[in-house]
N, CA, C and O of each residue as an XYZ file, in Angstrom:
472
protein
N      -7.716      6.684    -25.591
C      -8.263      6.192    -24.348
C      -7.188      5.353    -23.648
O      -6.715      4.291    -24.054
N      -6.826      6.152    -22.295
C      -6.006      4.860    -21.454
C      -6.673      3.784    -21.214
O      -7.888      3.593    -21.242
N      -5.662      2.965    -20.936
C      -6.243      1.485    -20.702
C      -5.379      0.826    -19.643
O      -4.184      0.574    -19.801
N      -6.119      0.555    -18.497
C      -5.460      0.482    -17.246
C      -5.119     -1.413    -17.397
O      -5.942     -2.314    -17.237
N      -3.791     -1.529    -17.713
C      -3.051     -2.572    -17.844
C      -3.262     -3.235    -15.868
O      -2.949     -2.689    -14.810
N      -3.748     -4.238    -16.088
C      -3.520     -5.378    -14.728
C      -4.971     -5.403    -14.040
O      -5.248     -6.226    -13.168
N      -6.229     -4.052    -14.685
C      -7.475     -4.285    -13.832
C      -8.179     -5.027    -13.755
O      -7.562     -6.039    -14.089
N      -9.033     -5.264    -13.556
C      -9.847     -6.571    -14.065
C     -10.981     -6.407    -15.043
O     -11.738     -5.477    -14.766
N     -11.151     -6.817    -15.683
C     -12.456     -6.785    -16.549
C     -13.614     -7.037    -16.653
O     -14.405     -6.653    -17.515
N     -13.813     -7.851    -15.574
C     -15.386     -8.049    -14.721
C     -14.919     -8.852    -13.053
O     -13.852     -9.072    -12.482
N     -16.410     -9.100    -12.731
C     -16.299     -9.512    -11.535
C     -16.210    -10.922    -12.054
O     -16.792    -11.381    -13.036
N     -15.001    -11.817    -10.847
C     -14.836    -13.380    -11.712
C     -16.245    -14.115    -11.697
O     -17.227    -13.746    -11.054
N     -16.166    -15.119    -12.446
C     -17.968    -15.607    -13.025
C     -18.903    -15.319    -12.554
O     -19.637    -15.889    -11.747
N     -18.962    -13.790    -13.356
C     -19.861    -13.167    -13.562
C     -20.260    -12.413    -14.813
O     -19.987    -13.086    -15.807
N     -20.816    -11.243    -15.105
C     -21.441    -10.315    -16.116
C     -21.300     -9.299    -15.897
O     -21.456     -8.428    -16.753
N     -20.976     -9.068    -14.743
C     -20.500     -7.654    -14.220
C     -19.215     -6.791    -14.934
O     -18.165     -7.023    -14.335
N     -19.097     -6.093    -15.780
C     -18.499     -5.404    -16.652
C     -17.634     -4.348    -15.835
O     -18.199     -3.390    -15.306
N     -16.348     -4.518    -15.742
C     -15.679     -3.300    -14.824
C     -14.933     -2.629    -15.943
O     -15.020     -1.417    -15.749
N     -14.148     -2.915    -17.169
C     -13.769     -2.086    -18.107
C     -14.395     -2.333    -19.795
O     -15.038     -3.339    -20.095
N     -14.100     -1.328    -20.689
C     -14.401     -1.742    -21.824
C     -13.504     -1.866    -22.527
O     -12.405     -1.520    -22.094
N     -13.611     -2.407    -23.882
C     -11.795     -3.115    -24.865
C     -11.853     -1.755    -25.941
O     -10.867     -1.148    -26.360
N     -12.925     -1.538    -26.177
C     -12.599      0.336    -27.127
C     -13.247      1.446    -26.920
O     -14.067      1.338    -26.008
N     -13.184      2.773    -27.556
C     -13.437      3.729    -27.525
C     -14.730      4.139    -28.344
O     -14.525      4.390    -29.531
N     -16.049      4.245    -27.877
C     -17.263      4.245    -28.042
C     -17.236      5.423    -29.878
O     -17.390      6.637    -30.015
N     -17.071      4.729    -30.539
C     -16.998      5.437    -31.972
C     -18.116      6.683    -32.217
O     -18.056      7.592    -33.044
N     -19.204      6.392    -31.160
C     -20.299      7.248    -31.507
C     -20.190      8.176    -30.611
O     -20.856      9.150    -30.961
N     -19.446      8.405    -29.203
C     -18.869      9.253    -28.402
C     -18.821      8.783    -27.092
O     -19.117      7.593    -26.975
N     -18.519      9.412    -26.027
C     -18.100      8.841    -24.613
C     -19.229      8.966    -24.231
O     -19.824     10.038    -24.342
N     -19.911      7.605    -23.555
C     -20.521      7.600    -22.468
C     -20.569      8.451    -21.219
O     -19.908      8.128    -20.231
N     -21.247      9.410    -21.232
C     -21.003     10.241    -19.825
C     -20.715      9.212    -18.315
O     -20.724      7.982    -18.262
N     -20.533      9.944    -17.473
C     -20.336      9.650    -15.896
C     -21.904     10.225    -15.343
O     -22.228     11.390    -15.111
N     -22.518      9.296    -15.257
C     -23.942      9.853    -14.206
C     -24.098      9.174    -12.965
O     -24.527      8.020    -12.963
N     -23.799      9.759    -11.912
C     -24.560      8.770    -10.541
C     -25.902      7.869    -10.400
O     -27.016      8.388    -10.327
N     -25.772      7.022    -10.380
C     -26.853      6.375    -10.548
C     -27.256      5.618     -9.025
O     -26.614      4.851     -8.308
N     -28.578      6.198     -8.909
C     -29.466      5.737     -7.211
C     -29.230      4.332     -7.058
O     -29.802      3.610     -7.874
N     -28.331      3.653     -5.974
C     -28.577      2.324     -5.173
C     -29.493      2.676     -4.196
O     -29.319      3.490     -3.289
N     -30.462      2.028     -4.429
C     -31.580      1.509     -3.542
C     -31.747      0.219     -2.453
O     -31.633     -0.952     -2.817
N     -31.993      0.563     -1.268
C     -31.606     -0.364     -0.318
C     -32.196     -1.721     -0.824
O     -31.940     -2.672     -0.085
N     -32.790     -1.941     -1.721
C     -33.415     -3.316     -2.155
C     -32.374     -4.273     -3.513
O     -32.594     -5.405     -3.944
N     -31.369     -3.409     -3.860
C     -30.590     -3.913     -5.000
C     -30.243     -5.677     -4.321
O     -30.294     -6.220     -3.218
N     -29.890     -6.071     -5.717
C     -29.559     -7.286     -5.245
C     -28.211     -7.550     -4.662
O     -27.360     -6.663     -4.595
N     -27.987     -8.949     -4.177
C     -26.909     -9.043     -3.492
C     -25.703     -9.234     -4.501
O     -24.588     -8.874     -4.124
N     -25.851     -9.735     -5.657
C     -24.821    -10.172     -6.611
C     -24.459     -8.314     -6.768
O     -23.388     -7.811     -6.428
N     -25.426     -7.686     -7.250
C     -25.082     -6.039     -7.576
C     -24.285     -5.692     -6.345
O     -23.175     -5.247     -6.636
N     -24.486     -5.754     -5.287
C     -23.556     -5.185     -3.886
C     -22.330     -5.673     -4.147
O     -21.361     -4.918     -4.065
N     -22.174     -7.047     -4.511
C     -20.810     -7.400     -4.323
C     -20.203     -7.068     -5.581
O     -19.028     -7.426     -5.662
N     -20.752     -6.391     -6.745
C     -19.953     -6.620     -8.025
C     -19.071     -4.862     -7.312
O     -17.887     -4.526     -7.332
N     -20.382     -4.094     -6.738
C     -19.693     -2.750     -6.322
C     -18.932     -2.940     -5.742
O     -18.025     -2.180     -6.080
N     -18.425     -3.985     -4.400
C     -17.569     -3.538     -3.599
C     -16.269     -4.350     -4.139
O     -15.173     -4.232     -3.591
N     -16.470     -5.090     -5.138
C     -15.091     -5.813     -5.986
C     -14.471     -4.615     -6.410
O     -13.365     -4.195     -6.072
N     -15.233     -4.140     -7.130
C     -14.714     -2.909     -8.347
C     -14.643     -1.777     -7.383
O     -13.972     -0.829     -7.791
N     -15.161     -1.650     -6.231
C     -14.310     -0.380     -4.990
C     -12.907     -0.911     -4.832
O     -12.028     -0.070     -5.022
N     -12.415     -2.442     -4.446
C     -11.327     -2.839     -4.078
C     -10.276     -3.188     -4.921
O      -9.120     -3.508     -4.644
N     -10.780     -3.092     -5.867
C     -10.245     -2.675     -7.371
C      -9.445     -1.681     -7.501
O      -8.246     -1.453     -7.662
N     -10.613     -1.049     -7.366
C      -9.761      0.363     -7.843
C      -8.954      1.098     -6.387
O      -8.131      2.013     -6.432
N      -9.457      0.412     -5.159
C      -8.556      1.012     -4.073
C      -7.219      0.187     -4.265
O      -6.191      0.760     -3.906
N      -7.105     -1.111     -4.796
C      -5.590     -1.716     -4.711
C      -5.055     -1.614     -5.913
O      -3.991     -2.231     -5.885
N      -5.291     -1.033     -7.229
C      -4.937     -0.144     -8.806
C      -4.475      1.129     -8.081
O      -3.295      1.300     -7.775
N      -5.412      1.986     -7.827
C      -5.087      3.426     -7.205
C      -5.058      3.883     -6.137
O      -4.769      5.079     -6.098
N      -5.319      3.212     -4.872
C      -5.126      4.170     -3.592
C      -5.871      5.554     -3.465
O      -6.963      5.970     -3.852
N      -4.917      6.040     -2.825
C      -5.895      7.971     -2.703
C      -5.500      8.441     -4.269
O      -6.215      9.265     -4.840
N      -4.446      7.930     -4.857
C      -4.219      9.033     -6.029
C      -5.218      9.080     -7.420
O      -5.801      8.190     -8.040
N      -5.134     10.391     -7.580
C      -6.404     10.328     -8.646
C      -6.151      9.540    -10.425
O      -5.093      9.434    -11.045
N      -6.933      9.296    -10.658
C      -6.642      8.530    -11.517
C      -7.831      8.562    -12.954
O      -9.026      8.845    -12.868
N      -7.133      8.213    -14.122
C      -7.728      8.549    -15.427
C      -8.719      7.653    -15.422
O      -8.471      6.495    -15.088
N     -10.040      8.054    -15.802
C     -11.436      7.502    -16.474
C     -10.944      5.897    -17.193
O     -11.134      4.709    -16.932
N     -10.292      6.622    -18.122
C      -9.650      5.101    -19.233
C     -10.714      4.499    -19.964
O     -11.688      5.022    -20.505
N     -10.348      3.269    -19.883
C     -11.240      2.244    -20.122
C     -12.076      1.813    -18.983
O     -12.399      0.625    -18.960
N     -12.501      2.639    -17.978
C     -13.327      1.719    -16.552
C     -14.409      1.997    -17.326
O     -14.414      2.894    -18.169
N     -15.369      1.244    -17.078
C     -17.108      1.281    -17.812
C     -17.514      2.518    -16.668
O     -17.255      2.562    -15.465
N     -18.236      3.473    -17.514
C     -18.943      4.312    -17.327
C     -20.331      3.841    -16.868
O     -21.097      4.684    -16.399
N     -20.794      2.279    -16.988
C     -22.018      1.932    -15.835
C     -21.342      1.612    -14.794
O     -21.763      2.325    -13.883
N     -20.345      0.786    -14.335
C     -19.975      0.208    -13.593
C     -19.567      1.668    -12.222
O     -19.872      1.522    -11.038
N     -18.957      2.774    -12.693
C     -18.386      3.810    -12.083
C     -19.644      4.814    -11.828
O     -19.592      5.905    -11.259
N     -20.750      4.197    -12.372
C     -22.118      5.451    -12.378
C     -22.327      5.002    -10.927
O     -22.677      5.870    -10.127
N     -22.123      3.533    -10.425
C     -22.829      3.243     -9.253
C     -21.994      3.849     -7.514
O     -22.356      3.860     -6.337
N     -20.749      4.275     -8.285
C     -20.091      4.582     -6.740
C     -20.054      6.533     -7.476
O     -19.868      7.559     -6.822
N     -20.234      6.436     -8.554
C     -19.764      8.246     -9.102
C     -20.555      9.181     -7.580
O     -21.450      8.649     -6.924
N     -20.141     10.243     -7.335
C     -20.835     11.255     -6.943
C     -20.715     10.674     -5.280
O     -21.369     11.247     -4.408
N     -19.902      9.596     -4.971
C     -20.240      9.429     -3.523
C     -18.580      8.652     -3.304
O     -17.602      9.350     -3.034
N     -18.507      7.472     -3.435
C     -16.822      6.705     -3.332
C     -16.261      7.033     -4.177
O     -15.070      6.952     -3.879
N     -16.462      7.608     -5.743
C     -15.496      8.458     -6.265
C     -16.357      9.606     -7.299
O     -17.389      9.716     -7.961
N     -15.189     10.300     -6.923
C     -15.430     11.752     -7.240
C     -14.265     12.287     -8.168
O     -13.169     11.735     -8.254
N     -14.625     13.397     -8.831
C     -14.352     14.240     -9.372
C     -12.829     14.759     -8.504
O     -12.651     14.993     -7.309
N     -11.979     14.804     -9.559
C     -10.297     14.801     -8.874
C     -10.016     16.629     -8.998
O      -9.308     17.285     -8.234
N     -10.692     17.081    -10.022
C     -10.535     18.758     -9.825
C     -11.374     18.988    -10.740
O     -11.685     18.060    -11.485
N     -12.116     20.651    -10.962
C     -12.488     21.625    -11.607
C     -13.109     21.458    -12.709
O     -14.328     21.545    -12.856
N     -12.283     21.203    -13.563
C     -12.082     20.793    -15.022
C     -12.773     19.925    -15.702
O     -12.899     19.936    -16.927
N     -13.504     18.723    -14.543
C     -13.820     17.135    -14.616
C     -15.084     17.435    -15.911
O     -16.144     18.062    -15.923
N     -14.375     16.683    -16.858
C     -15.841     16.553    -17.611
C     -16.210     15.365    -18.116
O     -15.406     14.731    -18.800
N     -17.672     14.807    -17.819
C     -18.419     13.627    -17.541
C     -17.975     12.746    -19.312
O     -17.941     11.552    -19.610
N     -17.752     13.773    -19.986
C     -17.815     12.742    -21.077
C     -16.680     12.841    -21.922
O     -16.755     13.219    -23.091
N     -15.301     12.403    -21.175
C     -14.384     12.549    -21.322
C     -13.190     11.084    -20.865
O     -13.124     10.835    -19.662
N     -12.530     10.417    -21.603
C     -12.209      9.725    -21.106
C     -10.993      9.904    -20.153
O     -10.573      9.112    -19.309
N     -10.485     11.255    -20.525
C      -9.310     11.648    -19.441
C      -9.370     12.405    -18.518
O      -8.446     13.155    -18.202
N     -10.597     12.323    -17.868
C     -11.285     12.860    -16.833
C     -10.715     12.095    -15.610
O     -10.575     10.873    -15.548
N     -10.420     12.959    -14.688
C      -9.449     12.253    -13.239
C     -10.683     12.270    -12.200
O     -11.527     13.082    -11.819
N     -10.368     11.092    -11.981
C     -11.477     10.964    -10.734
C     -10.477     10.248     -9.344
O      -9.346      9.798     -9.529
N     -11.178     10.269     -7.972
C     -10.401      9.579     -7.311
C     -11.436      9.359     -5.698
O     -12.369     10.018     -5.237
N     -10.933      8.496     -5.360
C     -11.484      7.588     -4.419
C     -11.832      8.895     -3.355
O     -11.007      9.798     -3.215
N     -13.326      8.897     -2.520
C     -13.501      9.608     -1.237
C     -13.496      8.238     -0.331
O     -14.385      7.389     -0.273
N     -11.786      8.278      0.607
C     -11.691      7.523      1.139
C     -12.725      7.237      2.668
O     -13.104      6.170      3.150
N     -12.919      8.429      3.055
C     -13.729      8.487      4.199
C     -15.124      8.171      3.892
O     -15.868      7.845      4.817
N     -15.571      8.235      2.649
C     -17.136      7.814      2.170
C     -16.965      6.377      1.850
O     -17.864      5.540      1.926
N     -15.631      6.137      1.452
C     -15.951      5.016      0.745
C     -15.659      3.788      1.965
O     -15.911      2.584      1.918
N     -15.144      4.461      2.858
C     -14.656      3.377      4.173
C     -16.010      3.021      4.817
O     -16.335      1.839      4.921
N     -16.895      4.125      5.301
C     -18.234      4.332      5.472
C     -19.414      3.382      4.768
O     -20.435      2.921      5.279
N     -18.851      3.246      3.277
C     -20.238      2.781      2.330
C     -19.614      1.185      2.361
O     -20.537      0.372      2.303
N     -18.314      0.576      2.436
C     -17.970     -0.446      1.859
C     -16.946     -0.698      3.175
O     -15.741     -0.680      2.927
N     -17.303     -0.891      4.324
C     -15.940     -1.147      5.643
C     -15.083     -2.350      5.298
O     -13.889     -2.488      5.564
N     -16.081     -3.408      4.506
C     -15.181     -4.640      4.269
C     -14.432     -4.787      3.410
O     -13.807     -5.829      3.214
N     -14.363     -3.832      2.782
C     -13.224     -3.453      1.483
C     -12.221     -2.798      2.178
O     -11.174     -2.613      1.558
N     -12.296     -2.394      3.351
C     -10.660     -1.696      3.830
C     -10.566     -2.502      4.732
O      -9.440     -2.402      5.218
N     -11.254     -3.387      5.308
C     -11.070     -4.465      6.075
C     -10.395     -5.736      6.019
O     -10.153     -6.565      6.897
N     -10.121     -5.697      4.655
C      -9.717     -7.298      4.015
C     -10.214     -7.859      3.674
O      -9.884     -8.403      2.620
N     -11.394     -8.157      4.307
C     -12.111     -9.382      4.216
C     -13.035     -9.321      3.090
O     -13.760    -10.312      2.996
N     -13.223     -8.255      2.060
C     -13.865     -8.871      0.761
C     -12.803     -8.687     -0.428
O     -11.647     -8.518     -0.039
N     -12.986     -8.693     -1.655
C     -12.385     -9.249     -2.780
C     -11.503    -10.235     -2.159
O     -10.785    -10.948     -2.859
């Protein structure tokens, strides 16, 4: 399992989990999209758009390895701000390439390409 040296590991004081420290012995956690509902809380909005600006100032447009990012944390933008990098992508894999939909994700999160959050 890569392990993306410099990311962050949660949102600062908080609980919000953005990577994990090993490799799930009992097997990989799949990648599932998981429904945000316009009622989520506000701490949950901002842990997403940390860990969008995260991973937009780690990776940019280029696609990039699963690794160690938590498989809850990536369920909440999967299938919409990042996606599947080619063909091949399989959910329960840690070297599965995924990569930012910049035009969705500018759309879902403006203040993350704006500056003004993280």
């Amino acid at each position: 399992m890569l392990k993306h040296k410099g990311f962050p590991s949660r949102l600062p004081s908080s609980d919000f989990q953005f990577t994990i420290r090993r490799a799930n012995p009992k097997g990989v956690t799949p990648l599932v999209a998981r429904e945000r509902y316009a009622d989520r809380r506000p701490a949950d909005r901002r842990a997403d758009a940390y860990f969008l600006a995260c991973l937009w100032e780690h990776f940019g447009e280029q696609p990039f390895q699963r690794g160690n990012l938590d498989a809850g944390r990536l369920g909440w933008l999967f299938g919409r701000e990042v996606v599947a990098a080619d063909e091949r992508f399989d959910p329960k894999s840690y070297d599965a390439h995924l990569r930012i939909d910049v035009a969705r994700a500018m759309a879902s999160f403006p203040d993350v390409f704006s500056g003004e959050s993280a």
